[in-house]
C-alpha positions as CSV (number, residue, x, y, z in Angstrom):
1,X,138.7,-12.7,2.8
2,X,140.4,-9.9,0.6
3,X,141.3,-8.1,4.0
4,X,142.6,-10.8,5.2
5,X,144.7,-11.9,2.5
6,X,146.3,-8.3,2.5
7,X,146.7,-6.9,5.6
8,X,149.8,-8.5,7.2
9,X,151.5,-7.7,3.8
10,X,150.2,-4.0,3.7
11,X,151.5,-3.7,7.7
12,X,154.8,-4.9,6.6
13,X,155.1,-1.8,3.6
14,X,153.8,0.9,6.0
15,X,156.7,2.7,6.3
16,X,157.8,6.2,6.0
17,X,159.0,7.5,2.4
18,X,161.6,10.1,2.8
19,X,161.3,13.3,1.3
20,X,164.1,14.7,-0.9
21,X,164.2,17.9,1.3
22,X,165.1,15.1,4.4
23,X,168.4,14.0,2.9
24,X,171.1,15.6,0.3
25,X,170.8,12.5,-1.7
26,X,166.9,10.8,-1.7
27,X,166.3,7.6,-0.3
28,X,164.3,5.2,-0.9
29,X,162.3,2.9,1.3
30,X,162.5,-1.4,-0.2
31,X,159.0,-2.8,1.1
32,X,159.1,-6.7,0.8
33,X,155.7,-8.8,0.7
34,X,154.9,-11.0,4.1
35,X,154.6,-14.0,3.9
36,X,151.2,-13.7,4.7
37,X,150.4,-13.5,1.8
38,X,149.7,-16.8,-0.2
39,X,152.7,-17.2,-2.7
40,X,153.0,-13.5,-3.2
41,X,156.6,-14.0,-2.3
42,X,157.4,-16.5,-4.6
43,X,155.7,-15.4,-7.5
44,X,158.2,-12.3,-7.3
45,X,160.5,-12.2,-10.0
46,X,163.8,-12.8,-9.3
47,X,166.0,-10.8,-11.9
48,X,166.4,-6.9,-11.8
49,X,167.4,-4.5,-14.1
50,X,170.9,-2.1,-13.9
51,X,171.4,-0.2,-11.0
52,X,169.2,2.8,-11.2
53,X,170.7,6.1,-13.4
54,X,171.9,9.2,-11.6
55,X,168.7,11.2,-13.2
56,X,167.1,9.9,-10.8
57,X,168.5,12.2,-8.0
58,X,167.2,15.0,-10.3
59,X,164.7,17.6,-8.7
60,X,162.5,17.6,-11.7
61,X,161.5,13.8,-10.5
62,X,161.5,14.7,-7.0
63,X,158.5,17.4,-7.6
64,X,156.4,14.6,-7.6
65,X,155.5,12.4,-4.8
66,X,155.2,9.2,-7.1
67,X,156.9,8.2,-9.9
68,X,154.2,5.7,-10.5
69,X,150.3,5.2,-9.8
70,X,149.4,1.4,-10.2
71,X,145.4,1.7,-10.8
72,X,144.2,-2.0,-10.6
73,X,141.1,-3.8,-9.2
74,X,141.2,-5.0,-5.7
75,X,140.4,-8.6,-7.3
76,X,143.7,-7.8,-8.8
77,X,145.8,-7.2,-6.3
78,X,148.3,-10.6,-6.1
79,X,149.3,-9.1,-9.8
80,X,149.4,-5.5,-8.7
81,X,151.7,-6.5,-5.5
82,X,154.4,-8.7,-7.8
83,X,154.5,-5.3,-10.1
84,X,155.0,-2.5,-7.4
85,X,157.6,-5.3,-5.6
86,X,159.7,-5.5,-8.8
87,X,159.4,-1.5,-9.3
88,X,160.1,-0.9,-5.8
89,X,163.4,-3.1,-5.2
90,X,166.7,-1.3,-4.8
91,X,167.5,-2.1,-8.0
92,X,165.1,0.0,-9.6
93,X,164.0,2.1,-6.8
94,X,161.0,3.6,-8.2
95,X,158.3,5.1,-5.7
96,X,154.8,3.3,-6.8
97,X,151.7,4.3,-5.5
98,X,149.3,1.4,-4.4
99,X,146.1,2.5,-3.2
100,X,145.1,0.0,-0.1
101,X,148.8,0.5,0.5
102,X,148.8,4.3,0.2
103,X,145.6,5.8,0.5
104,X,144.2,7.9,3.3
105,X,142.3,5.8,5.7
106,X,138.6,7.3,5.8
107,X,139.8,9.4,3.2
108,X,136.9,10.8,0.5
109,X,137.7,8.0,-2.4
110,X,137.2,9.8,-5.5
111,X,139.5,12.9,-3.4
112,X,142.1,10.3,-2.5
113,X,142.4,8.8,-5.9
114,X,142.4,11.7,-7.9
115,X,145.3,13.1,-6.0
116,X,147.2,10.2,-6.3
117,X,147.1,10.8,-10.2
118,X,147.7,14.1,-10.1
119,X,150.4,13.5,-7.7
120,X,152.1,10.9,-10.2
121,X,154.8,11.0,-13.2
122,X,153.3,7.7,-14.6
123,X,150.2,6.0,-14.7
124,X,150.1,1.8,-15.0
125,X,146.7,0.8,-15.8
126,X,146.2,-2.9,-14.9
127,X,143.3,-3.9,-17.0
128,X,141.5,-7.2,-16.0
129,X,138.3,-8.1,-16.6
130,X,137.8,-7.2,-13.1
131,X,139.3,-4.0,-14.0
132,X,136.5,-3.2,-16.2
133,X,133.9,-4.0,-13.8
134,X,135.6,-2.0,-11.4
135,X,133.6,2.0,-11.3
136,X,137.0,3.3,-9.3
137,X,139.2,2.0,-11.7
138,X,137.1,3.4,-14.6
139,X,137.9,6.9,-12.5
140,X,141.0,6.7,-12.1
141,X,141.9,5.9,-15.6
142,X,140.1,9.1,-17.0
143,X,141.5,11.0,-14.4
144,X,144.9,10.2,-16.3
145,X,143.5,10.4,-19.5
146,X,142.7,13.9,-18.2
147,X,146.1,14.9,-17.2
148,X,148.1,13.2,-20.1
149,X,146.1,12.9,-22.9
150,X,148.1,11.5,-26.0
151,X,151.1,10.7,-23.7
152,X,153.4,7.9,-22.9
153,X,152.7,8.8,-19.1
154,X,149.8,6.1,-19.6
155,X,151.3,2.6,-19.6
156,X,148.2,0.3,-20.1
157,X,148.8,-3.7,-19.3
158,X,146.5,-6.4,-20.1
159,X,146.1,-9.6,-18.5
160,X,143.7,-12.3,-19.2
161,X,141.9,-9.7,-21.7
162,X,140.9,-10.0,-25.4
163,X,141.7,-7.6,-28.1
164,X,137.8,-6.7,-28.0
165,X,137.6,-5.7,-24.6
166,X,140.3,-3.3,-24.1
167,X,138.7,-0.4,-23.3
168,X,138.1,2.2,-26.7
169,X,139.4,5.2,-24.7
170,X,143.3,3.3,-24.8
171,X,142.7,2.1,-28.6
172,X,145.5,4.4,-29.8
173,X,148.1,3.4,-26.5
174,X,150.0,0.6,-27.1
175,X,150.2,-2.3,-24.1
176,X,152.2,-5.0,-22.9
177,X,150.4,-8.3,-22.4
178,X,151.4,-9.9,-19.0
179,X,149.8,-12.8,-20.1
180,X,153.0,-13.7,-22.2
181,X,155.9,-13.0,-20.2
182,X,155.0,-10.8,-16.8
183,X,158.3,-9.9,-15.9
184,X,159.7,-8.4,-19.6
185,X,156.5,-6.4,-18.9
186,X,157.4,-5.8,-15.8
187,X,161.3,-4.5,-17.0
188,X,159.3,-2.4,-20.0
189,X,157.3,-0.8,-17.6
190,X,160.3,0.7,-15.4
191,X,162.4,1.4,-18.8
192,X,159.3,3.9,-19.7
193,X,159.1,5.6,-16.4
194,X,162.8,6.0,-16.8
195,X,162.2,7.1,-20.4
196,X,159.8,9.9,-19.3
197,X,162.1,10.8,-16.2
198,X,165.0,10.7,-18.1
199,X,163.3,13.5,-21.1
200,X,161.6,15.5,-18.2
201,X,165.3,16.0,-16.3
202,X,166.6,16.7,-19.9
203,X,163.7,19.5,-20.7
204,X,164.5,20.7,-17.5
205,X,168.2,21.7,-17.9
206,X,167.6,22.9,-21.3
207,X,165.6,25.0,-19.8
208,X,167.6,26.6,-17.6
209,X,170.5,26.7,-20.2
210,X,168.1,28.3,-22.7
211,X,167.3,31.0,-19.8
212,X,170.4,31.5,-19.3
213,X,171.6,32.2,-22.7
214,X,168.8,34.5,-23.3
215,X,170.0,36.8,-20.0
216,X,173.5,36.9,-20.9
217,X,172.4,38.0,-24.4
218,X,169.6,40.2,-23.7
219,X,171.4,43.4,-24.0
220,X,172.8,42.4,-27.7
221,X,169.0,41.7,-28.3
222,X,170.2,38.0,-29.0
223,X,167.5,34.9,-29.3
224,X,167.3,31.8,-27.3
225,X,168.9,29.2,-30.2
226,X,169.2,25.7,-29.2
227,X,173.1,25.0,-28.4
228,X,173.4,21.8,-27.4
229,X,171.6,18.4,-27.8
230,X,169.4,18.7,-24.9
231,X,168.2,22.1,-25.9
232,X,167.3,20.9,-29.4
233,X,165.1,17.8,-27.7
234,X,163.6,20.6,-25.6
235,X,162.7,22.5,-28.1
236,X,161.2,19.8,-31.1
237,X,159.6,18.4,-28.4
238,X,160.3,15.0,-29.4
239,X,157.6,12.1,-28.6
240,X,158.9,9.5,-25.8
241,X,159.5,6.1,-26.9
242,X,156.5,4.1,-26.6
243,X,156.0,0.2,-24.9
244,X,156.5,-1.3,-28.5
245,X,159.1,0.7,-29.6
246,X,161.0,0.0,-26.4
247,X,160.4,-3.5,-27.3
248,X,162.0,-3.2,-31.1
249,X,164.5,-2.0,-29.7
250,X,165.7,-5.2,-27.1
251,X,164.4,-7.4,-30.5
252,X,166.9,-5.5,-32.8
253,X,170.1,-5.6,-29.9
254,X,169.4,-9.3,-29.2
């Protein structure tokens, strides 16, 4: 019954992502839910963010092939289509990765999932009770655990979960509850894959400024000193803003 409830909508998203080295400005591919599937189309949410922010041409968020991995449960997966559909609209033209969307067919599971978090900026962890059930998705979430520990790259969302189940691993993350209001979680999810996208660009060119500083000086025997504001983030290394302070934030400017 789950196969058939998702394949006409997977066959509609099976198309090709272009790669930045394809095109002088990337592209990316909308995928739109068939209306195969049984009110996945209407429970989409209609309002977008802003257009998406130049930063996101940047090469630093082109080095990976996702800017999001969606880890759910397959039980899951009406909730985990209406998220990658909202991140995935030309509006916010993120690049999610969905795994019976994405994966290698009669690819090694624990090989395919793995890479796919490795192969990620972000990490939403949709955490059901089904999610906790779910050996794969207990995987996949220490896989990212492994590869960001203490990080806002983990964006853990609850739905239909207690305060006693969320798993002990995540106690120090803060979440969004989707029970509440699914599509502000929604928006607060892209906001802090734009967050982290936005610091990594920022590290980036302070990077290269701070290089080249230290060249031009090298002779004089000069330091690398921060100059500018995006060398002085790069260097202090400030934390990203997490889900709840994002969420301050919109209280405080409404």
């Amino acid at each position: 019954m789950f196969n058939s409830l998702v394949s006409g909508w997977f066959r509609q998203l099976l198309v090709k992502k272009e790669s930045p080295q394809s095109s002088s400005s990337p592209h990316v591919s909308v995928r739109t839910p068939s209306p195969s599937v049984d009110g996945a189309s209407s429970l989409v949410p209609t309002a977008t963010p802003n257009p998406p922010p130049p930063f996101l041409s940047s090469m630093i968020r082109w080095s990976q092939t996702y800017d999001l991995c969606v880890c759910h449960s397959p039980v899951d997966i009406e909730e985990a289509i209406r998220l990658v559909t909202y991140l995935e609209k030309p509006a916010c033209g993120l690049r999610c990765f969905l795994r019976q969307r994405d994966a290698s067919v009669g690819g090694a599971i624990p090989t395919e999932l793995c890479q796919a978090v490795q192969s990620s900026h972000c990490w939403a962890l949709l955490i059901t009770p089904n999610f906790l059930l779910d050996d794969w998705c207990q995987y996949m979430m220490h896989q990212a655990l492994s590869e960001g520990p203490m990080s806002n790259r983990i964006i853990p969302l609850v739905l239909n979960l207690s305060y006693s189940q969320y798993p002990k691993e995540l106690r120090f993350y803060y979440y969004k509850d989707l029970s509440k209001n699914p599509e502000r979680g929604y928006t607060q999810v892209y906001k802090t894959v734009l967050k982290y996208l936005e610091d990594m660009d920022e590290k980036d060119a302070a990077k290269v400024d701070c290089n080249m500083h230290s060249t031009s000086n090298r002779l004089e025997g000069a330091s690398c000193f921060p100059r500018t504001k995006l060398s002085s983030n790069y260097q202090n290394s400030e934390p990203l803003l997490s889900l709840q302070e994002i969420e301050r934030t919109e209280a405080a400017d409404s």
